[in-house]
N, C-alpha and C positions, 0 to 999 in steps of 0.2 A: 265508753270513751273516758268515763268519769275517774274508773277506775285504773287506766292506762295509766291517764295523765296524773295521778293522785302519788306515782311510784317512778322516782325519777329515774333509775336502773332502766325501766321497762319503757319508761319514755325516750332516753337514750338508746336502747338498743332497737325499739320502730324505728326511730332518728336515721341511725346509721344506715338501716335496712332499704332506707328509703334512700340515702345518700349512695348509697352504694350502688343501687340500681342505677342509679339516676351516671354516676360513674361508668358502670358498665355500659349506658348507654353513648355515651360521650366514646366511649375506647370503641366501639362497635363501628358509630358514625365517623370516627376519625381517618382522614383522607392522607395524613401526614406524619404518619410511620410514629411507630415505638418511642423515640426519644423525646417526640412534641406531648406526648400522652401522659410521659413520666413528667415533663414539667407542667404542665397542668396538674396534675396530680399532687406533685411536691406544692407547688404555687398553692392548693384549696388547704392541704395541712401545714406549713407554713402560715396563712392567713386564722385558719382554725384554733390553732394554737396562740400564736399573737393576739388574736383577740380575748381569748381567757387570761394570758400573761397582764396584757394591759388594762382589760375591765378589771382585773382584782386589784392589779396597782395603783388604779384611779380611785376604786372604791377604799384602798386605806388611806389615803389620802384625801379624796373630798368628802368621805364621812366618815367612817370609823378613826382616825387619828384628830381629825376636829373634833367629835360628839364626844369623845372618852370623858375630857374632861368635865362634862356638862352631865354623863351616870350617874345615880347614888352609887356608894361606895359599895352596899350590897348587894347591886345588880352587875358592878363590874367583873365578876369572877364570872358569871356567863356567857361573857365577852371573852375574855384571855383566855378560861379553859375549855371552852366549848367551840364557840365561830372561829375563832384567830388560828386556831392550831390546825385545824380543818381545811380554813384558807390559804394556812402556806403551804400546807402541801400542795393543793392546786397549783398557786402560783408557781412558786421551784420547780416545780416540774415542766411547767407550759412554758416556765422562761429558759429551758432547756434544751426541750423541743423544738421551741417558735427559731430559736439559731441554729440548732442541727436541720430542722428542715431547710431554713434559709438558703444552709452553706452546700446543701444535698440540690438545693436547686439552681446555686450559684454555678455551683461544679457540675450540673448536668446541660447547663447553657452555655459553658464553654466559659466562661468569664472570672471565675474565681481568683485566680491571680492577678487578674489585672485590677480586680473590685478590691482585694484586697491589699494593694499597692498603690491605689486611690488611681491609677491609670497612668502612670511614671515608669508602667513597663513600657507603654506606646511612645509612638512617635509618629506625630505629635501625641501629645497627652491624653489622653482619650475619657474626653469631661465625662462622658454618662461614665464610664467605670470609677470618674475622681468620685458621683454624687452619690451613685449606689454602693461604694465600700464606703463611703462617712458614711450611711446609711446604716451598712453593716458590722462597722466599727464599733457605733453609739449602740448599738443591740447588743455585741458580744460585751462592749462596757458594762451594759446593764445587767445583762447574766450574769456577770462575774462580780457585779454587786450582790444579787440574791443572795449568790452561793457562797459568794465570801463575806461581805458585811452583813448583809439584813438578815440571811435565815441562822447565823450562828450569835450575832445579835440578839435575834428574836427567842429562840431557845431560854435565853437565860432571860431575857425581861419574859417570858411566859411560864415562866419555872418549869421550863422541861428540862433545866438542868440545875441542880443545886447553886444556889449562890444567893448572897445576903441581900438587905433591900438596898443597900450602895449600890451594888455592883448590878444589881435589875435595875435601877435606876439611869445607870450610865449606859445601861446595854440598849434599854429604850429608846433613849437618846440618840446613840449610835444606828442603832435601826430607823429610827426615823429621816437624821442627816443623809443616811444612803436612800432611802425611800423617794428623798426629793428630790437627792442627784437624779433618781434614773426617772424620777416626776420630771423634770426640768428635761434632760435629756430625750424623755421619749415624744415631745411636740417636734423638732427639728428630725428625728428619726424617721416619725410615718410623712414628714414632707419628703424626704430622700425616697422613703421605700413607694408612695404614692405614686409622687409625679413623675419617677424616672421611667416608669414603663412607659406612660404616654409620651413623653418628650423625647426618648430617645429609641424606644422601641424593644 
């Protein structure tokens, strides 16, 4: 067990094996057809994803972006070139995900237009699709910060691209201000994304 657990590949891939099953058992028992199965299904990757998206984004934010400055100077290149470069990948990509699933299970429950039209296609208005597109609004913002501000940002304050210690300096900075926007932003998100399924169904 010791040695499973000791190789994270190998612990991820019993992981899945076991998620998988546990899936296939869920599709086996299900009493309500094909389309109820895909959104369960999208619903656990969706959630799966968002949860690595926003554990990484909490953790540059409540440790590593506080602690940096608190390193000695020659322990901080183990940080920028080793963990950081590592971790956006994760992130970028889960914050990717975490929306294409979203919007694969928006559009597979019928509601995607109207979620993202905040519910101004109904009549009347139709509150749960106003709460779950801000919901989905504030996520696709935050993707589009990744991808646009903080990972092109982050390249040059981590010198994965040539550029002086000005311009790493300001890119930091710029990575950080986006960091907070989608800090700031993702508390008001998971109250959308949370409470609309119990309140509205």
């Amino acid at each position: 067990m010791v040695g499973l657990l000791s190789n994270l590949r190998n612990t991820l891939i019993v992981s899945f094996i076991f998620a998988l099953i546990i899936v296939a058992g869920y599709y086996v028992h299900n009493q309500s057809g094909l389309g109820i199965f895909l959104q369960a299904l999208f619903r656990w990757m969706h959630v799966l994803f968002g949860i690595m998206w926003i554990g990484l984004l909490w953790y540059f934010n409540f440790v590593q972006t506080r602690k940096m400055p608190e390193i000695p100077a020659e322990l901080k290149p183990a940080v920028s070139k080793f963990i950081a470069p590592e971790a956006m990948f994760w992130f970028r990509w889960s914050a990717l995900f975490t929306v294409l699933m979203g919007l694969i299970l928006a559009w597979n429950r019928g509601y995607i237009v109207q979620a993202l039209t905040l519910g101004f296609t109904e009549h009347p208005i139709g509150i749960g699709h106003t709460f779950i597109g801000l919901g989905m609004w504030l996520g696709i913002i935050m993707m589009l910060n990744v991808w646009g501000a903080i990972w092109p940002a982050q390249k040059i304050a981590l010198g994965l691209v040539e550029a002086d210690a000005d311009a790493k300096a300001a890119a930091g900075r710029k990575a950080m201000v986006f960091s907070r926007i989608n800090t700031f932003l993702s508390v008001p998100m998971l109250v959308c994304m949370t409470m609309n399924q119990t309140i509205f169904g």
